[in-house]
N, CA, C and O atoms as CSV, one atom per row, in Angstrom:
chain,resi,resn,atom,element,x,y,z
A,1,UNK,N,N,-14.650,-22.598,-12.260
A,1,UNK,CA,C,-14.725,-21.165,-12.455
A,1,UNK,C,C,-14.435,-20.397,-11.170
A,1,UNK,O,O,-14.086,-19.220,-11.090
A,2,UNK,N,N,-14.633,-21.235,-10.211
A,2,UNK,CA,C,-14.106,-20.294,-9.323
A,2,UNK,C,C,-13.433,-21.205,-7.752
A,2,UNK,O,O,-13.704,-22.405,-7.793
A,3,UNK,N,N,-12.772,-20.841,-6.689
A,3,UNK,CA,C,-11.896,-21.509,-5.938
A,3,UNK,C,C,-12.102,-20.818,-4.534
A,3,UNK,O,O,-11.493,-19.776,-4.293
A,4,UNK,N,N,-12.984,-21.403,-3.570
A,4,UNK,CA,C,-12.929,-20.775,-2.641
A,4,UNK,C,C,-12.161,-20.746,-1.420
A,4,UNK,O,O,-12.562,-20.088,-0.460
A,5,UNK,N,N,-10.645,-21.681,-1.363
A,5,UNK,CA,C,-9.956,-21.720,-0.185
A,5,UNK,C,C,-8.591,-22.030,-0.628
A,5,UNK,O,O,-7.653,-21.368,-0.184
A,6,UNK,N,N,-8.410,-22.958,-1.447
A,6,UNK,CA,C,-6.877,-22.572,-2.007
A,6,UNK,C,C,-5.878,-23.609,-1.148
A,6,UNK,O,O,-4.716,-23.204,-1.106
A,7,UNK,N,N,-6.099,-24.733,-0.534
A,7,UNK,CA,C,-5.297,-25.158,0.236
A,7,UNK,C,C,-4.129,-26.163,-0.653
A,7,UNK,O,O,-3.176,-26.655,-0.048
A,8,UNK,N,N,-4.311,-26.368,-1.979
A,8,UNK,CA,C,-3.428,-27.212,-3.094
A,8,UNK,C,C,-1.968,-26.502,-3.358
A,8,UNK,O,O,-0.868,-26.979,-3.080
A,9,UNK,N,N,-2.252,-25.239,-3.966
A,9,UNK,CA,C,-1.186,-24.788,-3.970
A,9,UNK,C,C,0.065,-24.249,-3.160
A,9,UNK,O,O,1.203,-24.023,-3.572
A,10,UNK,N,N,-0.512,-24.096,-1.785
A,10,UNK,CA,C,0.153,-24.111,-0.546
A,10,UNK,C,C,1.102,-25.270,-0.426
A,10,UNK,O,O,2.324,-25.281,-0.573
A,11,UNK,N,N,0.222,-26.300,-0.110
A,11,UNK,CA,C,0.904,-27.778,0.017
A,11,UNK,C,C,1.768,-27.919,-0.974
A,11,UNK,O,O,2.920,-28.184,-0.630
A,12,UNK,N,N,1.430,-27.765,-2.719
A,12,UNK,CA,C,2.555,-28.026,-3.565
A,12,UNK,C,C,3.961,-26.928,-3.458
A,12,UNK,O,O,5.074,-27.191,-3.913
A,13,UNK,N,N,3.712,-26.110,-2.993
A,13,UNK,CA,C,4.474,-24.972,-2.510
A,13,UNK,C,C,5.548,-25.463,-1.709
A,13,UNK,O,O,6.742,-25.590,-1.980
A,14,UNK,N,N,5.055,-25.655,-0.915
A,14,UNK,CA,C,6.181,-26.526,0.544
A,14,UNK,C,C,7.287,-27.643,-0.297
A,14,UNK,O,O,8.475,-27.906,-0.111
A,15,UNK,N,N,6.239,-28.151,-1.321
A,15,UNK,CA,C,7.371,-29.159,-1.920
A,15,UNK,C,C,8.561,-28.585,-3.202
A,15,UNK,O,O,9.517,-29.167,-3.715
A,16,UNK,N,N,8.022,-27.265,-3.404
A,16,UNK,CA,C,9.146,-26.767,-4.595
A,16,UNK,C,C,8.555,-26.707,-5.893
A,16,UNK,O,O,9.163,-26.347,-6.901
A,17,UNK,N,N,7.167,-27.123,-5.846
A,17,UNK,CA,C,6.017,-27.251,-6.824
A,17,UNK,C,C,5.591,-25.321,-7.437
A,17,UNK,O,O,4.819,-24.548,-6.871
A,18,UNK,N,N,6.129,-25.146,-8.270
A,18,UNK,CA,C,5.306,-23.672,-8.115
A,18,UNK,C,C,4.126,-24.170,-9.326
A,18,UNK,O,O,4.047,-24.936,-10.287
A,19,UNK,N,N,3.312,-23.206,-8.589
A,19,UNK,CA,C,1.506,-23.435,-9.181
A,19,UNK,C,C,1.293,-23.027,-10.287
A,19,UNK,O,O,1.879,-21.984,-10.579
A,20,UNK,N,N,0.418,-23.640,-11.308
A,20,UNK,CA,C,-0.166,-22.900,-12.543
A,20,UNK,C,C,-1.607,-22.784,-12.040
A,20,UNK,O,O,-2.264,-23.745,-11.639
A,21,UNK,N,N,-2.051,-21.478,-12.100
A,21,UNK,CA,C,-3.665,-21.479,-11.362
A,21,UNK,C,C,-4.298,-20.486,-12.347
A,21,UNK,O,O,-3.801,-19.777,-13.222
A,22,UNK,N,N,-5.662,-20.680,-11.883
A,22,UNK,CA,C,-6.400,-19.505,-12.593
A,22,UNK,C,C,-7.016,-19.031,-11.884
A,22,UNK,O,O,-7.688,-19.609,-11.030
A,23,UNK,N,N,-6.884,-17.024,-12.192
A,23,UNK,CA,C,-7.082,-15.806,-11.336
A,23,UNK,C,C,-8.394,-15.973,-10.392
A,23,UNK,O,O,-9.503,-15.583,-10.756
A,24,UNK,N,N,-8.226,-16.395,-9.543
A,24,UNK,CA,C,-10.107,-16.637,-8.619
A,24,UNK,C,C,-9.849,-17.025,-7.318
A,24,UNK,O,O,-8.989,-17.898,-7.196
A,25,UNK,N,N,-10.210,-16.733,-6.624
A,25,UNK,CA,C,-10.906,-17.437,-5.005
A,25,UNK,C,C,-9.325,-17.034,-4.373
A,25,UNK,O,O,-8.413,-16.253,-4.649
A,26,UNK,N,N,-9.598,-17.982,-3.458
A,26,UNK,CA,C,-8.132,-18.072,-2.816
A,26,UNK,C,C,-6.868,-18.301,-3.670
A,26,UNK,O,O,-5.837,-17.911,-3.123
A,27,UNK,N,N,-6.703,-18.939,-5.094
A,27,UNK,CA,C,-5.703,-19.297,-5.615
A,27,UNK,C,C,-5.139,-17.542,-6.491
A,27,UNK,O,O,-4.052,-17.570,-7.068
A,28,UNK,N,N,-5.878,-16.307,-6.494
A,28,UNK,CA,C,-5.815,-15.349,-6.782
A,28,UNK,C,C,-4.805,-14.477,-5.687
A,28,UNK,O,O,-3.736,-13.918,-5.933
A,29,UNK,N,N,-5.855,-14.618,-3.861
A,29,UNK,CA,C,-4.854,-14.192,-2.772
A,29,UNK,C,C,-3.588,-14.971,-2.423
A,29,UNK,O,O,-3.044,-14.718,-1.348
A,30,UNK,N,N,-3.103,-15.833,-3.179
A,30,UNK,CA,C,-1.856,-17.050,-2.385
A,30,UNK,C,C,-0.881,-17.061,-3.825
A,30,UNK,O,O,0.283,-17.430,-3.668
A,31,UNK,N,N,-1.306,-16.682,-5.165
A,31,UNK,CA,C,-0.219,-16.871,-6.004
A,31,UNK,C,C,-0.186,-16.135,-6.714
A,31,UNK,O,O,-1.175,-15.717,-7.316
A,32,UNK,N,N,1.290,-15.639,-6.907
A,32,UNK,CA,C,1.225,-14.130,-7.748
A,32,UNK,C,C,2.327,-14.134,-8.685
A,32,UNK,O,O,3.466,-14.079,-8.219
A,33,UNK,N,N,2.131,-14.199,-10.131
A,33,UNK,CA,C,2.767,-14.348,-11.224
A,33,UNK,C,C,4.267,-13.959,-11.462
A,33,UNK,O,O,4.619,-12.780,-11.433
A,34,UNK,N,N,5.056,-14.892,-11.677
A,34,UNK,CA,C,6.737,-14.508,-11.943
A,34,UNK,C,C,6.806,-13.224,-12.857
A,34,UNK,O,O,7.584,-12.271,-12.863
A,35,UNK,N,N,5.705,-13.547,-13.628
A,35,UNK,CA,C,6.077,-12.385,-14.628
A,35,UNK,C,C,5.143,-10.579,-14.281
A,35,UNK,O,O,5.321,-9.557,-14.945
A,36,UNK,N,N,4.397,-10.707,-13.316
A,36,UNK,CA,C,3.931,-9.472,-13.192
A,36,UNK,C,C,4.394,-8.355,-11.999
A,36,UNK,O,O,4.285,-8.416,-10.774
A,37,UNK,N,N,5.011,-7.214,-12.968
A,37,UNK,CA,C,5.836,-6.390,-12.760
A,37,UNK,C,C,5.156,-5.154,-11.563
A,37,UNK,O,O,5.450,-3.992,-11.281
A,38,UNK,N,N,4.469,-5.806,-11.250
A,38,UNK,CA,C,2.928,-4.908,-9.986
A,38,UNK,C,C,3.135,-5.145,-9.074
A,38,UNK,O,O,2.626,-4.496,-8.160
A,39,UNK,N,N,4.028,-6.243,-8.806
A,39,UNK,CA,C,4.516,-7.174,-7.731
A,39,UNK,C,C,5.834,-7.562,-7.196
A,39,UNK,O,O,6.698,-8.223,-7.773
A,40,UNK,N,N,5.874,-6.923,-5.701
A,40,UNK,CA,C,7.554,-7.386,-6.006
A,40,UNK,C,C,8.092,-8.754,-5.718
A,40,UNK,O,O,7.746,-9.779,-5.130
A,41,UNK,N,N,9.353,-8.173,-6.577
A,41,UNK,CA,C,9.802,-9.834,-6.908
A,41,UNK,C,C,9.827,-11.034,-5.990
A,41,UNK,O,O,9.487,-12.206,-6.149
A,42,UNK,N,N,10.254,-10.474,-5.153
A,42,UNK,CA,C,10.126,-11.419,-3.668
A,42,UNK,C,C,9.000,-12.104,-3.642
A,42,UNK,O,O,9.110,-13.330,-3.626
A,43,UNK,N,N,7.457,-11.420,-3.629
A,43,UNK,CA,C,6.234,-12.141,-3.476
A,43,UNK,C,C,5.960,-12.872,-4.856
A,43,UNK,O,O,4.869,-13.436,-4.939
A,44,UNK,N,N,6.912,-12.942,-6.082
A,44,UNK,CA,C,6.115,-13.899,-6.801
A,44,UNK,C,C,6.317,-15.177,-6.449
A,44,UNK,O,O,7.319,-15.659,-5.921
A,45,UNK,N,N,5.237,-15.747,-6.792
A,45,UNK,CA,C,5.173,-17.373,-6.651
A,45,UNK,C,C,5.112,-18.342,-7.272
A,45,UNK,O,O,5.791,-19.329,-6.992
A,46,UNK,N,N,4.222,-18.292,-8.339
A,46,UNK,CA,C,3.878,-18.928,-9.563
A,46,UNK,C,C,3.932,-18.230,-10.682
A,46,UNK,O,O,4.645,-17.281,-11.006
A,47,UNK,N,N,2.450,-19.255,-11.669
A,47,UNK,CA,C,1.759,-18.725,-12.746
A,47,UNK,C,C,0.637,-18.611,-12.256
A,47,UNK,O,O,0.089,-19.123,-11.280
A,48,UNK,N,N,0.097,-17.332,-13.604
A,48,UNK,CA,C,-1.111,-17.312,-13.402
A,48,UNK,C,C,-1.740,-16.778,-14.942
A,48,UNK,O,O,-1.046,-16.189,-15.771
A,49,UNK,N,N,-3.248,-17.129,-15.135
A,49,UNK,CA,C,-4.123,-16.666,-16.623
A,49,UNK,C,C,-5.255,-16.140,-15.936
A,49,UNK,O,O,-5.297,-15.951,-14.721
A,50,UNK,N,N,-6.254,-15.888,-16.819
A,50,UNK,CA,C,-6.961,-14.861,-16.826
A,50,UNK,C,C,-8.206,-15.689,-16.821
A,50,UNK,O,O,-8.813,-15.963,-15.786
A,51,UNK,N,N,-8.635,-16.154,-18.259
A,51,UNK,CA,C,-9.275,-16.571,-19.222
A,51,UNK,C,C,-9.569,-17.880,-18.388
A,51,UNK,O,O,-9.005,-18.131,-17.323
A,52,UNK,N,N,-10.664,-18.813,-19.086
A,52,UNK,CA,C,-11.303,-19.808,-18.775
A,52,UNK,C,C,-11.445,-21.100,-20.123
A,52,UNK,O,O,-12.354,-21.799,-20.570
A,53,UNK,N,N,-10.191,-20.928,-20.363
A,53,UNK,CA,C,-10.379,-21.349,-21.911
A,53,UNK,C,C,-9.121,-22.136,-21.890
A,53,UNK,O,O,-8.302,-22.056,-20.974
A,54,UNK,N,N,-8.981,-22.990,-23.055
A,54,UNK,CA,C,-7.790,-24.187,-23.375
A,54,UNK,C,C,-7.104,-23.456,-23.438
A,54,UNK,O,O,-6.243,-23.489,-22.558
A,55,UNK,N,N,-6.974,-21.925,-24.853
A,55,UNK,CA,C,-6.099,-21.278,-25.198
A,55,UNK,C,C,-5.326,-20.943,-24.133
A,55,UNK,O,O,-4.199,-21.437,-24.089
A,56,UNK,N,N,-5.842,-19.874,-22.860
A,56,UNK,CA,C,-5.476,-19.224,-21.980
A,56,UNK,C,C,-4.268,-20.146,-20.877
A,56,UNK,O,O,-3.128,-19.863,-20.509
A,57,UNK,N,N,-5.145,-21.299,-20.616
A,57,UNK,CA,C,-4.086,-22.353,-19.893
A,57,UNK,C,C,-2.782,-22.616,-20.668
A,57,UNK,O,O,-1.648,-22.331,-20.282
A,58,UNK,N,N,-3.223,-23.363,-22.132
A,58,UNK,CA,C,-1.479,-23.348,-22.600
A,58,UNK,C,C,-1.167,-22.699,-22.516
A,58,UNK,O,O,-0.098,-23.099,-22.056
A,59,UNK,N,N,-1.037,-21.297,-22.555
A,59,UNK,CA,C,-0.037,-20.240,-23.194
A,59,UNK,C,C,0.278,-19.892,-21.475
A,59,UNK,O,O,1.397,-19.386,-21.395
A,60,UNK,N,N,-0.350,-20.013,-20.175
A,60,UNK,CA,C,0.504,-19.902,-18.975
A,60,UNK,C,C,1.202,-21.282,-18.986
A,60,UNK,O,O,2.371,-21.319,-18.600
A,61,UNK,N,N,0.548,-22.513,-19.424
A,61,UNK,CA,C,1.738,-23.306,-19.178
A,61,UNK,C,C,3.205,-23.609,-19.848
A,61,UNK,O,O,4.157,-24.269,-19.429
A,62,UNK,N,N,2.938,-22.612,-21.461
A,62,UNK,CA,C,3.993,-22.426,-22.374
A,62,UNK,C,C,4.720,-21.584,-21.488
A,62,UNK,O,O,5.923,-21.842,-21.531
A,63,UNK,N,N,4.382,-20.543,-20.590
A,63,UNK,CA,C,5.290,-19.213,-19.970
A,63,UNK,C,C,6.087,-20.019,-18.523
A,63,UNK,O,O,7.254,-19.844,-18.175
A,64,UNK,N,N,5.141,-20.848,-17.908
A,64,UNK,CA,C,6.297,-21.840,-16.933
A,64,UNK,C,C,7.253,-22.668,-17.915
A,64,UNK,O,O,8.458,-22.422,-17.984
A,65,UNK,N,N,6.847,-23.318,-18.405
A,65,UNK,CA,C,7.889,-24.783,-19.121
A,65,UNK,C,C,9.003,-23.514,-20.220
A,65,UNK,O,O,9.881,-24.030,-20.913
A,66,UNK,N,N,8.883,-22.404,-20.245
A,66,UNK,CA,C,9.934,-21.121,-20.821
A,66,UNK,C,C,10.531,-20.888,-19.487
A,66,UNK,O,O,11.541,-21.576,-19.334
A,67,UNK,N,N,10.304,-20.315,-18.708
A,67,UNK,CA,C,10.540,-19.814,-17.519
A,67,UNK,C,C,11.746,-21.173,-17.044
A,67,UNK,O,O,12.956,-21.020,-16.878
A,68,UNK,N,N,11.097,-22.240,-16.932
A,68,UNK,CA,C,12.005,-23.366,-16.462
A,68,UNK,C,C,13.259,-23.761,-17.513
A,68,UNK,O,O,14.345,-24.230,-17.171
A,69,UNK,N,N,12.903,-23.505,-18.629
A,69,UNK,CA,C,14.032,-23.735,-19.384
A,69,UNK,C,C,14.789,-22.652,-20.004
A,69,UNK,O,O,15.597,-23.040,-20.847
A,70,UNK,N,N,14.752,-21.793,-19.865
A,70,UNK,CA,C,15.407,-20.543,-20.212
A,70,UNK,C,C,15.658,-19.697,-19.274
A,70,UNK,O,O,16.219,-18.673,-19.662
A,71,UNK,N,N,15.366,-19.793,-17.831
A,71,UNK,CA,C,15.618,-18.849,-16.987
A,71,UNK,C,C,15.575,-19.875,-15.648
A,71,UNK,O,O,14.791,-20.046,-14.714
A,72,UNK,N,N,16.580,-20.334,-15.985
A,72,UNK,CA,C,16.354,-22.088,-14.688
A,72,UNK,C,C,16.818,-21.244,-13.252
A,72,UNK,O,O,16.274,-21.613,-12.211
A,73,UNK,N,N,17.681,-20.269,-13.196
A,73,UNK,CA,C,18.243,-19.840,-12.070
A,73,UNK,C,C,16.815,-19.088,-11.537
A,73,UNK,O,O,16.729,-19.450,-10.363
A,74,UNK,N,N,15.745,-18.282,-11.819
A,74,UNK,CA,C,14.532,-17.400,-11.300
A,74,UNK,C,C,14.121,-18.628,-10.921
A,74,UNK,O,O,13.990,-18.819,-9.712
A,75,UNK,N,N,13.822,-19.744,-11.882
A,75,UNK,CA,C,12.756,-20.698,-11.523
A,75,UNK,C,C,13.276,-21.214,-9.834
A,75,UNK,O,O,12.781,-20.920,-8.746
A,76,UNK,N,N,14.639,-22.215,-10.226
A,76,UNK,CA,C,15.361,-22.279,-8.785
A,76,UNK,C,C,15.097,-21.280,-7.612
A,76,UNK,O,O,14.703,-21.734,-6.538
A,77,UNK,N,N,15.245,-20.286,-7.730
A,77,UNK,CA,C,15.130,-18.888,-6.814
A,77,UNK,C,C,13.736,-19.151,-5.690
A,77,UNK,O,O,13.470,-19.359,-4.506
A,78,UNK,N,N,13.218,-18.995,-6.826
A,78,UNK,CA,C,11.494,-19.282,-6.893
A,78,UNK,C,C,11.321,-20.414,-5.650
A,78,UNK,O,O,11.242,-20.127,-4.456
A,79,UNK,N,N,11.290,-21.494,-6.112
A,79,UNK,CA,C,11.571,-22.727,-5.768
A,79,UNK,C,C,12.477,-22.760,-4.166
A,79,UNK,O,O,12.177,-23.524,-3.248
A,80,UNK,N,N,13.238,-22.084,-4.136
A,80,UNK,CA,C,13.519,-21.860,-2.526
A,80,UNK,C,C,13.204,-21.154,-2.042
A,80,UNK,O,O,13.372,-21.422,-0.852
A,81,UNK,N,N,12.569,-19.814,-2.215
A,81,UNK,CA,C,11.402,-19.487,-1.462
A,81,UNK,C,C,10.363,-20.102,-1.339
A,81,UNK,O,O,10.160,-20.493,-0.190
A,82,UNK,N,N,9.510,-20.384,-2.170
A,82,UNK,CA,C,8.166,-21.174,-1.341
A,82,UNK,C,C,8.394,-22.554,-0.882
A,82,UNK,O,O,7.521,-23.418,-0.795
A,83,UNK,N,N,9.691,-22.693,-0.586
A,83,UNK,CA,C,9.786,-23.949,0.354
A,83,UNK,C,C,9.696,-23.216,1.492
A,83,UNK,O,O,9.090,-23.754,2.420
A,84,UNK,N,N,10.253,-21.850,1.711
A,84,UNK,CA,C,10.227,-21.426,3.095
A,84,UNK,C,C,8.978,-20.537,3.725
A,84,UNK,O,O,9.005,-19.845,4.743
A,85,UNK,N,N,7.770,-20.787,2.729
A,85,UNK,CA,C,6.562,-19.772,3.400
A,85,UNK,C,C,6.352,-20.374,4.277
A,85,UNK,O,O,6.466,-21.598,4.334
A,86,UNK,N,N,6.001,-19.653,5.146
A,86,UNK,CA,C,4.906,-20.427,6.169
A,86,UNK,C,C,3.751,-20.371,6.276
A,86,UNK,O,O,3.252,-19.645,7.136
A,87,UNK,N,N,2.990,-21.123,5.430
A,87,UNK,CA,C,1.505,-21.529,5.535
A,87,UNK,C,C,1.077,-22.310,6.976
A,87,UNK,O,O,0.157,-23.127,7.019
A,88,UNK,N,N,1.559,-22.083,7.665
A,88,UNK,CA,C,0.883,-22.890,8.876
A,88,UNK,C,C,-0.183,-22.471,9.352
A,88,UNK,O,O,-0.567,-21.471,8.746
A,89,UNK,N,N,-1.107,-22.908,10.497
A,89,UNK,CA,C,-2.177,-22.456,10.868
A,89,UNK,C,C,-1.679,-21.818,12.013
A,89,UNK,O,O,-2.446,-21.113,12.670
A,90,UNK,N,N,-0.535,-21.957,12.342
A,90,UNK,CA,C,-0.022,-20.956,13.839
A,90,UNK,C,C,0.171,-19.788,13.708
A,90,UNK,O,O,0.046,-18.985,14.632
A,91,UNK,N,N,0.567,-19.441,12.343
A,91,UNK,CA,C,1.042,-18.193,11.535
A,91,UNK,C,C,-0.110,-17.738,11.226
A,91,UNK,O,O,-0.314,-16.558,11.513
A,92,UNK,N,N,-1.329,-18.600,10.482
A,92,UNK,CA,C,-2.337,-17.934,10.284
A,92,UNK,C,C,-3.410,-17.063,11.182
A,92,UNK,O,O,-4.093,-16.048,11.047
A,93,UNK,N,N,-3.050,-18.455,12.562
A,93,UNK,CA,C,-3.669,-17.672,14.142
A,93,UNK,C,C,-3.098,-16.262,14.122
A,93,UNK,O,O,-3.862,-15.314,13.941
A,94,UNK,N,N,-1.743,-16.068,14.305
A,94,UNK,CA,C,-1.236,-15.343,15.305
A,94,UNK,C,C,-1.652,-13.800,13.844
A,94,UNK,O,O,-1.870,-12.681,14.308
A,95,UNK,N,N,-1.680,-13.907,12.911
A,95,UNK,CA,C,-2.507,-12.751,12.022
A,95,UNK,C,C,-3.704,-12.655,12.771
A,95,UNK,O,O,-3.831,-11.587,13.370
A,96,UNK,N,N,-4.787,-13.636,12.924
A,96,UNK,CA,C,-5.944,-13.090,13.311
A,96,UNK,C,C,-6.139,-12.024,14.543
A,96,UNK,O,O,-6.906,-11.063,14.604
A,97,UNK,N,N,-5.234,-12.487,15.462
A,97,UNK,CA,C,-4.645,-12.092,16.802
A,97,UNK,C,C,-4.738,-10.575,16.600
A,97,UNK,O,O,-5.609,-9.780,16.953
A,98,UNK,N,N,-3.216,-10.345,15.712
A,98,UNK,CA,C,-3.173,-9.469,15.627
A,98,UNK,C,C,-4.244,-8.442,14.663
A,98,UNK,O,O,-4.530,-7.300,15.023
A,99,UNK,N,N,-4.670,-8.956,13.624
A,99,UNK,CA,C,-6.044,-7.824,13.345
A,99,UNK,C,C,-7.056,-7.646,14.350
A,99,UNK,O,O,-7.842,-6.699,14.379
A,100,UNK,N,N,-7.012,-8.493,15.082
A,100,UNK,CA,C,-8.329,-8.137,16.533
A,100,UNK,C,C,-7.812,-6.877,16.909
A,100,UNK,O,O,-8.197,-5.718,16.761
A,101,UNK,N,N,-6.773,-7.451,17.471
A,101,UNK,CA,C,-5.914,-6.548,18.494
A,101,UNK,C,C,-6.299,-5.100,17.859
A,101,UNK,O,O,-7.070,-4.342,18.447
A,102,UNK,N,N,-5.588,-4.720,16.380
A,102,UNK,CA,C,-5.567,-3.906,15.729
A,102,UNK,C,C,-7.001,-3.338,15.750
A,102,UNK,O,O,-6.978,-2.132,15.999
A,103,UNK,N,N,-8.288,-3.849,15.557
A,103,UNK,CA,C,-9.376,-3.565,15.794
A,103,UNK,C,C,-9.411,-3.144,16.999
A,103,UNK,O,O,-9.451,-1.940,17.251
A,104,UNK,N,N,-9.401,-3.971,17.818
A,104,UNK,CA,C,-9.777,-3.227,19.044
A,104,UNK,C,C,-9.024,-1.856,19.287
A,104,UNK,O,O,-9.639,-1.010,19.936
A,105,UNK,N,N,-7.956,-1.602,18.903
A,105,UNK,CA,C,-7.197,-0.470,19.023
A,105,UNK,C,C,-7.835,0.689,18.426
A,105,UNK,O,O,-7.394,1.834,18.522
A,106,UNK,N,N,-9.022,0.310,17.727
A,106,UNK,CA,C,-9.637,1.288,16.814
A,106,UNK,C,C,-10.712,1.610,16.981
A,106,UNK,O,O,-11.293,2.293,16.138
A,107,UNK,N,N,-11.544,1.048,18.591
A,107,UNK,CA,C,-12.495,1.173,18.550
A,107,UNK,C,C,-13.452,0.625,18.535
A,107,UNK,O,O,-14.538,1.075,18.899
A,108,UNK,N,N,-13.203,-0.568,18.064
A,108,UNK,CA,C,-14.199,-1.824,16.893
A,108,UNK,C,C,-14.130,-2.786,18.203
A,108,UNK,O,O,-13.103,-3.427,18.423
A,109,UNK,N,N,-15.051,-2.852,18.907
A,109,UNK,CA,C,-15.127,-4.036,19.910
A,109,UNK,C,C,-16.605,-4.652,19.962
A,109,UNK,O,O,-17.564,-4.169,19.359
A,110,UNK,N,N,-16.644,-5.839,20.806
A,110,UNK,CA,C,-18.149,-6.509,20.495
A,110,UNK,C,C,-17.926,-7.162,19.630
A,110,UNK,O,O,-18.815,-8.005,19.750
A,111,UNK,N,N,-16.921,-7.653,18.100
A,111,UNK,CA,C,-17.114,-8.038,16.839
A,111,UNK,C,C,-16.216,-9.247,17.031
A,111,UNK,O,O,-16.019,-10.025,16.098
């Protein structure tokens, strides 16, 4: 029911794997649905459901195994971008860096 760090779908990511997850924890901040139009296209990544239920899972895994066979060129697309994220932890440092920084620029020191 719920996912607090998310480090699976990253890794399957790197390999061309796009994720079927459900909306929670870290797998909520790291994967963001081919099909939702809230989002631009660039940042989608995967799938994603709602629900906590059998129903809810097939019917995202009916919308990938559609997606892959009826729209093979998005899926492909897809698929070479998250070979190229960079999930690294150097990338992840050099964010922290910079929100300090950004903090401190604001005032916010001691923290």
């Amino acid at each position: 029911m719920f996912e607090p760090c998310g480090l699976t779908q990253m890794i399957a990511m790197e390999y061309g794997a796009l994720p079927i997850v459900r909306k929670t924890g870290g797998l909520a901040d790291t994967v963001f649905d081919l099909d939702d139009d809230k989002k631009p296209y660039d940042e989608r990544n995967g799938f994603m459901f709602e629900g906590a239920d059998n129903g809810a899972l097939t019917q995202c895994m009916n919308r990938a195994m559609d997606t892959f066979k009826h729209r093979r060129q998005d899926f492909s697309q897809v698929q070479e971008r998250v070979m190229k994220t960079d999930n690294t932890w150097e990338k992840a440092g050099q964010e922290y860096v910079r929100l300090y920084r950004a903090m401190q620029g604001d005032g916010v020191r001691g923290y």
